[in-house]
C-alpha positions as CSV (number, residue, x, y, z in Angstrom):
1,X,0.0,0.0,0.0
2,X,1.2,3.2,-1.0
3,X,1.1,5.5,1.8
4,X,1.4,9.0,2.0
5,X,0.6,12.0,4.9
6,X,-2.6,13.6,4.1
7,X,-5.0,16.5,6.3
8,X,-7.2,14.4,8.7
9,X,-10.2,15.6,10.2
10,X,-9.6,14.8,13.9
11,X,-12.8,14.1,16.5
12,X,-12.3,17.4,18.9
13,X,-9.7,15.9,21.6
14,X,-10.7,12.5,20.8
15,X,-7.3,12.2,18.9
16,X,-5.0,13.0,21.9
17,X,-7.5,10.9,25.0
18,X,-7.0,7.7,22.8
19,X,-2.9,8.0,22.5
20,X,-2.8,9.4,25.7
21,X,-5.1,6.0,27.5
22,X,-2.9,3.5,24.9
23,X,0.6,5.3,25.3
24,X,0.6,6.7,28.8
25,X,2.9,4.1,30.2
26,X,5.3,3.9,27.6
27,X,6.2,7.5,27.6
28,X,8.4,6.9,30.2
29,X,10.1,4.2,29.3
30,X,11.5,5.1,26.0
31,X,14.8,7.0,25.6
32,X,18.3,6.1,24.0
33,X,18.8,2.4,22.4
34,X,20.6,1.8,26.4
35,X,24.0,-0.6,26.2
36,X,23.6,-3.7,23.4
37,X,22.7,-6.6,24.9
38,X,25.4,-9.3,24.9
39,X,25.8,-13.2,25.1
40,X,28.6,-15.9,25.5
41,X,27.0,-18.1,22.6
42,X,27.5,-18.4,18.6
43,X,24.0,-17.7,18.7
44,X,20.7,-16.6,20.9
45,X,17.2,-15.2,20.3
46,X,15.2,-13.8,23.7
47,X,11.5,-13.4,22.9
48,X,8.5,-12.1,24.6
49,X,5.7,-14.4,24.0
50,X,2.8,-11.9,25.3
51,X,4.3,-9.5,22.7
52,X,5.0,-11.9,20.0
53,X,8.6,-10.1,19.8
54,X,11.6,-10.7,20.0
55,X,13.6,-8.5,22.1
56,X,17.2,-9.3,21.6
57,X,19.2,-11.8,19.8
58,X,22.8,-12.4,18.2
59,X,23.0,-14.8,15.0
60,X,19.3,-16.1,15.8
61,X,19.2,-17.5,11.5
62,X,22.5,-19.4,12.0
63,X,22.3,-23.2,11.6
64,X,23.3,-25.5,14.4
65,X,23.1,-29.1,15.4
66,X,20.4,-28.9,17.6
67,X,21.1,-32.2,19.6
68,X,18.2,-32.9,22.8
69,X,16.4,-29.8,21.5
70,X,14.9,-31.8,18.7
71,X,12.8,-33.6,21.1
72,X,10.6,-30.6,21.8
73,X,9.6,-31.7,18.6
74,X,8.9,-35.1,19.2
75,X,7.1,-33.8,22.3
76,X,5.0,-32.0,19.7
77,X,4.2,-34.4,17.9
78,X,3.8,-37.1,20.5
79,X,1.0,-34.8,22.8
80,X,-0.7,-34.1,19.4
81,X,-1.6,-38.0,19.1
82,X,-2.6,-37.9,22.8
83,X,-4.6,-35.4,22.2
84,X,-6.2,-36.7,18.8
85,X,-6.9,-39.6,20.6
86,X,-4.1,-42.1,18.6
87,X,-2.7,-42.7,21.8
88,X,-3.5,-43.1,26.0
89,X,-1.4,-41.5,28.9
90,X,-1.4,-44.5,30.7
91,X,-0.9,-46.7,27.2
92,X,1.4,-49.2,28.3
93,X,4.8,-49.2,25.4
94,X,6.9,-52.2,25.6
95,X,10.2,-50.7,23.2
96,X,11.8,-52.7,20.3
97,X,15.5,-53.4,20.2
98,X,16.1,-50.5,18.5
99,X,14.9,-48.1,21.1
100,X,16.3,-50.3,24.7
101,X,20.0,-49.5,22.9
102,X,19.4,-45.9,21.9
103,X,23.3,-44.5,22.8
104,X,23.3,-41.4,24.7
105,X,21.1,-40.0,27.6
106,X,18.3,-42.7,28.3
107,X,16.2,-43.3,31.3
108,X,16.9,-47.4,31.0
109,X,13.8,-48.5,29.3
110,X,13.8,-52.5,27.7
111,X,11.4,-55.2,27.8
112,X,11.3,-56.4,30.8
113,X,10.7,-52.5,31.7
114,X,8.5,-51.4,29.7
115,X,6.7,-47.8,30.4
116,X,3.4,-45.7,30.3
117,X,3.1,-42.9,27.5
118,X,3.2,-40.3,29.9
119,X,6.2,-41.8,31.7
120,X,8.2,-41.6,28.7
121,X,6.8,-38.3,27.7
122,X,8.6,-36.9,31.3
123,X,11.7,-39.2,31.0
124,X,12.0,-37.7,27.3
125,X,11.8,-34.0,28.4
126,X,13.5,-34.3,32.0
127,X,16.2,-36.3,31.6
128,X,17.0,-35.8,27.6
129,X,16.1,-40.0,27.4
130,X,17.6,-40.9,23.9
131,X,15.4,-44.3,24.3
132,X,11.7,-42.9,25.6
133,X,12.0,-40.6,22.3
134,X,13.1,-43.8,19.7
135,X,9.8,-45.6,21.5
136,X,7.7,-42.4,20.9
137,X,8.2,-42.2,17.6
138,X,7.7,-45.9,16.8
139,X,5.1,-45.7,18.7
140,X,3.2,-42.8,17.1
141,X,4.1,-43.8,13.4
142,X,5.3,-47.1,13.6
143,X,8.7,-46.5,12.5
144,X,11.4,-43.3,13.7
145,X,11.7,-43.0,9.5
146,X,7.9,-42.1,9.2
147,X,7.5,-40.1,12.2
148,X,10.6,-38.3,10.7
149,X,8.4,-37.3,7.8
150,X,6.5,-36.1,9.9
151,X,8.9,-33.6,12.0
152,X,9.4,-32.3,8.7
153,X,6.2,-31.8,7.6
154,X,5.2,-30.1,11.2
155,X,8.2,-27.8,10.5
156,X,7.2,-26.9,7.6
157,X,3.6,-25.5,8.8
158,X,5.4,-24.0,11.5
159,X,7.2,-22.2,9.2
160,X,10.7,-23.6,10.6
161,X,12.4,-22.6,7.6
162,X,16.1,-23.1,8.5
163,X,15.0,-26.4,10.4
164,X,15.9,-30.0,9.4
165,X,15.3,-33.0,11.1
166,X,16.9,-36.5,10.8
167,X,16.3,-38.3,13.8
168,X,13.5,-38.0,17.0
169,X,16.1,-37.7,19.2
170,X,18.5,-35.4,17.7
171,X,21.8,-37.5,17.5
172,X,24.2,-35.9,15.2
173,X,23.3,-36.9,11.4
174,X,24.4,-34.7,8.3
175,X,21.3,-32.7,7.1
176,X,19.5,-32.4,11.1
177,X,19.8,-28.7,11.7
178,X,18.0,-26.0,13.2
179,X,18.3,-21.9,14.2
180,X,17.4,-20.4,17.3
181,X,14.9,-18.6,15.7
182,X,13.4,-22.0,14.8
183,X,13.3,-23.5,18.0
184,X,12.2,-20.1,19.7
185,X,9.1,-20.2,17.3
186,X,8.8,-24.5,18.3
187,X,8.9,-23.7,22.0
188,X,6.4,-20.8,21.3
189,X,4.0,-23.4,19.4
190,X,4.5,-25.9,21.9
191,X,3.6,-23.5,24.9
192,X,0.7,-22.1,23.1
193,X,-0.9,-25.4,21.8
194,X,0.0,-27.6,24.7
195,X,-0.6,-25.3,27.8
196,X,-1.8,-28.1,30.1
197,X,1.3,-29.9,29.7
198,X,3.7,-27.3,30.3
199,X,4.3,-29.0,33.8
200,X,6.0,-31.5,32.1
201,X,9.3,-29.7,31.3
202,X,9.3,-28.0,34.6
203,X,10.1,-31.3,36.5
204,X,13.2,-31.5,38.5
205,X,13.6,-34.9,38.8
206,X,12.2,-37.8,37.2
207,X,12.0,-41.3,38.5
208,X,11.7,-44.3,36.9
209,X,12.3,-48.1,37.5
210,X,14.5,-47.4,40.8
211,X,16.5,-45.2,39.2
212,X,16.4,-41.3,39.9
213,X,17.7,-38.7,37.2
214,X,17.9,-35.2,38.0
215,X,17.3,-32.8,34.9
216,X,19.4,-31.9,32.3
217,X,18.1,-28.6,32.6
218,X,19.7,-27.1,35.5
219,X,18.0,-23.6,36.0
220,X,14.8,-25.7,37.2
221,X,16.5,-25.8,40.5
222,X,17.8,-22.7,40.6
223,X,14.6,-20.2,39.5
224,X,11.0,-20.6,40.1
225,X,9.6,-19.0,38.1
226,X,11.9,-21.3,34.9
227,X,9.5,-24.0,33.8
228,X,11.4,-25.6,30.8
229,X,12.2,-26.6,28.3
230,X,15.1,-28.6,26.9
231,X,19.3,-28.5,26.8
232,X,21.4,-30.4,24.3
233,X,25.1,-30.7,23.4
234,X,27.0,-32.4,20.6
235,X,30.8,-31.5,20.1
236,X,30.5,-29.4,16.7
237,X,27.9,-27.1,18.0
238,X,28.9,-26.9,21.8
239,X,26.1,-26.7,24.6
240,X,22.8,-25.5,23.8
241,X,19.3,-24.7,25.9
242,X,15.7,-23.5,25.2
243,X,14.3,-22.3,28.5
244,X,11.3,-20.7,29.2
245,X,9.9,-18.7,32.4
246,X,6.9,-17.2,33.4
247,X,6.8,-14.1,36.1
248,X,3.5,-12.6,36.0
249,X,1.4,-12.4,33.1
250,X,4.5,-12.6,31.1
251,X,6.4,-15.8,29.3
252,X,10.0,-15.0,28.0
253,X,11.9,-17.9,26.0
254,X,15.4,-18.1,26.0
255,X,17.2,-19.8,23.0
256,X,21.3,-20.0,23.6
257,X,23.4,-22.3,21.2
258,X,26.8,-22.5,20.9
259,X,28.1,-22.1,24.7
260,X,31.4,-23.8,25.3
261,X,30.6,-24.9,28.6
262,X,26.9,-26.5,30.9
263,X,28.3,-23.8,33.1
264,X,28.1,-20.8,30.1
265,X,24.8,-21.8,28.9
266,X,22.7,-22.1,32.3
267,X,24.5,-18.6,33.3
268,X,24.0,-16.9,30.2
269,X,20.3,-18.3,29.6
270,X,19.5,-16.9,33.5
271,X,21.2,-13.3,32.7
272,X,19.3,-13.4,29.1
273,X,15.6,-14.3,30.9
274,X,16.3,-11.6,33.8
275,X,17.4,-9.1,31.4
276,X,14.2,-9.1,29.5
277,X,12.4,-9.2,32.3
278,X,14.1,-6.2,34.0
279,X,14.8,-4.3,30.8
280,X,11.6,-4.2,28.9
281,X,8.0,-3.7,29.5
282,X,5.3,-4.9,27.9
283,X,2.5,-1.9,27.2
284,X,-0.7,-2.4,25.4
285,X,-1.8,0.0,22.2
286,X,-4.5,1.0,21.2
287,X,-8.2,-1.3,21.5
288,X,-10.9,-1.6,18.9
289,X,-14.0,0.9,19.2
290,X,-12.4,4.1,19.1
291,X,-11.3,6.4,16.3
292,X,-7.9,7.4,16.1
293,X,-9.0,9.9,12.8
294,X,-12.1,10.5,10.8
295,X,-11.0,11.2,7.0
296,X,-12.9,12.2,4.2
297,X,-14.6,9.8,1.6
298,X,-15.8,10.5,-2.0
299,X,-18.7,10.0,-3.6
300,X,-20.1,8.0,-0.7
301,X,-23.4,7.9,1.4
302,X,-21.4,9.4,4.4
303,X,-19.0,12.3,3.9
304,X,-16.5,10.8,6.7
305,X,-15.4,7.3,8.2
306,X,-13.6,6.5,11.6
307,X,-10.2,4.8,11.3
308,X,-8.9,3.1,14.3
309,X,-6.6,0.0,15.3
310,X,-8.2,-3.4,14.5
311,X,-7.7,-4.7,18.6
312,X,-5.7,-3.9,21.0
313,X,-1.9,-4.9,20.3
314,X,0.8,-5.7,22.9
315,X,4.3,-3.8,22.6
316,X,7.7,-4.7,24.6
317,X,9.5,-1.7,24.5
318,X,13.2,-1.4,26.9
319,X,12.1,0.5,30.3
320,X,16.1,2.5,29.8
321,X,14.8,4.6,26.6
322,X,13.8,7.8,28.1
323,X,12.1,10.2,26.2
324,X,8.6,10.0,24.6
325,X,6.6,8.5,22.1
326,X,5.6,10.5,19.1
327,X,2.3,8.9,17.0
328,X,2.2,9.6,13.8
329,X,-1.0,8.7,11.5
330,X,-0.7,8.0,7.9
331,X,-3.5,7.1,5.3
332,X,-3.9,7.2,1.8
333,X,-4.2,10.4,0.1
334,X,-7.5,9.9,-1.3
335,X,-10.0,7.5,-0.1
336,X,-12.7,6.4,-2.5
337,X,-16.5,5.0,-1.7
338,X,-17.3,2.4,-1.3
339,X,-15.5,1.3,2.1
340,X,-15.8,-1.9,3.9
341,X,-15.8,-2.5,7.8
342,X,-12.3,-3.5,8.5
343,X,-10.2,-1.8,5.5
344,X,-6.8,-0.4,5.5
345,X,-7.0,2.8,4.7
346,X,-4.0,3.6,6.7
347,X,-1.1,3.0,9.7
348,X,0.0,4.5,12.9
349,X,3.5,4.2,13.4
350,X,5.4,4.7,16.6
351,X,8.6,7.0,17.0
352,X,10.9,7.8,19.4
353,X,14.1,9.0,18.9
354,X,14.0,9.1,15.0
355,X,13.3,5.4,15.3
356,X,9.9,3.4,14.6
357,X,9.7,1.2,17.0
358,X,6.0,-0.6,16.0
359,X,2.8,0.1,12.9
360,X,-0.2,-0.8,12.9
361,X,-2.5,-0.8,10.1
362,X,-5.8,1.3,11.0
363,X,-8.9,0.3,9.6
364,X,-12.1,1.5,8.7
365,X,-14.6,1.1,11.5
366,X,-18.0,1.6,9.6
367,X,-19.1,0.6,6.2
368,X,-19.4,3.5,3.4
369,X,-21.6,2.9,0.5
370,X,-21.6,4.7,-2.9
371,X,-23.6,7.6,-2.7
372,X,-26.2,8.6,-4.8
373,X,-26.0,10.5,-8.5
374,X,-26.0,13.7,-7.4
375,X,-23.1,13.0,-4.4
376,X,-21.1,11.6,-7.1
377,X,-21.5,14.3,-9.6
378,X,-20.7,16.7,-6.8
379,X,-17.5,14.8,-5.5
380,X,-16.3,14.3,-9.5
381,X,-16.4,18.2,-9.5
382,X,-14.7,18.7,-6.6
383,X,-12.0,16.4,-7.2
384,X,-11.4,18.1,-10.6
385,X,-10.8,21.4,-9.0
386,X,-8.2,20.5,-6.9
């Protein structure tokens, strides 16, 4: 859409009480970019999940091996059988050969120990089990070379572009990559479509058969408010971790990979999850039912139509940028009957500093119909004088 500053009719005042009940909170806490945020990893991606934004990140497109973390997707795809009804909690799974001697992290699973769905669901996502996630994916496609297919596939609507898998359990293979952009947006999906079984990756410990593991993740002892998700290490890409925490209404997700030490990445993905939480706030703009402009139509029924956001919208801006926020209003330099409820005419974009920090498109908020012959003839008139 082309856009270009035009006159606007504003609503007496009503211009300056809606920007002033949607911005009032951010004015504060916008000034200078503040010091760049930095992290001891080859590459990282922190994002706000109420916002849908990510706040800070360092290489977040560049291709790793993604090791344990490729079992959030077989978590995915297993709790999406569970909940299509292709497979029980309490489902009893005796594993095959292949699974008892997955190499690696396992939680000791054979066939004279055979375990519940649910149990190998938590031994998966606790302890990084190599062999719970080979008996998932047999289990939910029959073979780990179909349920493969269907990681892919499940990517791909995802829109894991840079994302690869070879394997369920994410042993080193050539072609089974990811991005922590990738697995920022899996963690996200799996959050978001699973929210019941978020508890699942905030266990400490997991027992099973005797036998008690501790999890991989370490920050699960450490911070309450850290309820997941998944570390992994090979030796080409180093030591890796997607965590998530929740402190308030708010739900940050970490991705570090590259770290050269457990230490590195459990320090680094703690300073990363309190730095977003510390550094940026999360403001709401705007809401639907009020007019942010009223702009002229031609040749329609009505000589004017309200513009305004389509819903309220969620922006994470960094608390250390003082200064304010300046709105500026755009639409296009000649709107035309007829208009429909709901159609861009416009944008409001966000400055501070010289920078545009968000836009939004704004929307018509009533219908306009063509007006009758003699509006028309007036408005053709009109339009030819100017």
């Amino acid at each position: 859409m082309s856009h270009a500053t035009t006159p606007i009719r504003w609503p007496p005042g009503r211009l300056i009480a809606c920007l002033a009940a949607s911005l009032a909170l951010l004015l504060p806490a916008l000034a200078s970019a503040g010091a760049p945020v930095e992290a001891a990893a080859r590459g990282w991606l922190l994002y706000d999940m109420e916002a849908r934004q990510a706040l800070a990140s360092h290489n977040p497109e560049r291709r790793f091996e993604p090791a344990s973390l490729t079992k959030l997707m077989t978590a995915y795809l297993a709790l999406q059988a569970i909940e299509r009804g292709e497979l029980k909690r309490q489902q009893l799974i005796r594993p095959s050969a292949a699974a008892a001697r997955a190499a690696g992290a396992r939680m000791y699973i054979d066939e004279r120990h055979p375990a519940t769905v649910q149990q190998l669901l938590q031994g998966m996502v606790t302890v990084n089990a190599n062999d719970a996630a080979v008996a998932l994916a047999e289990t939910v496609a029959g073979s780990e070379a179909r349920f493969v297919e269907r990681m892919n596939q499940q990517a791909e609507r995802l829109g894991l572009s840079g994302t690869r898998f070879a394997n369920a359990s994410g042993r080193p293979e050539p072609q089974h990559h990811s991005t922590p952009r990738d697995m920022a947006r899996l963690a996200e999906a799996l959050l978001r479509d699973f929210p019941a079984d978020s508890k699942l990756f905030g266990a400490a410990r997991f027992t099973f058969n005797g036998l008690n593991h501790s999890a991989r993740n370490r920050l699960l002892q450490r911070d309450p408010t850290i309820d997941g998700l998944m570390t992994g290490h090979t030796p080409a890409s180093g030591y890796s971790i997607v965590a998530s925490a929740k402190r308030g209404e708010r739900r940050l997700v970490v991705v570090l990979a590259g770290a050269d030490t457990d230490r590195v990445r459990h320090s680094e993905a703690q300073r990363l999850l309190n730095l977003g939480f510390t550094r940026w706030e999360v403001m709401r703009v705007g809401g639907a039912g009020k007019d942010l402009a009223r702009v002229r139509v031609w040749k329609g029924d009505a000589r004017e139509v309200g513009l305004g956001l389509a819903g309220e919208t969620l922006l994470a801006v960094p608390r250390e940028r003082k200064g304010a926020i300046r709105p500026v209003i755009e639409v296009r330099g000649m709107v035309e009957a007829p208009v429909s409820t709901g159609q861009t005419l416009g944008r409001l974009r966000l400055i501070a500093g010289g920078q545009t920090l968000a836009e939004y498109p704004l929307v018509a908020r009533e219908p306009v119909a063509v007006g009758g012959f003699v509006r028309r003839m007036i408005d053709t008139a009109l339009l030819w004088l100017q």
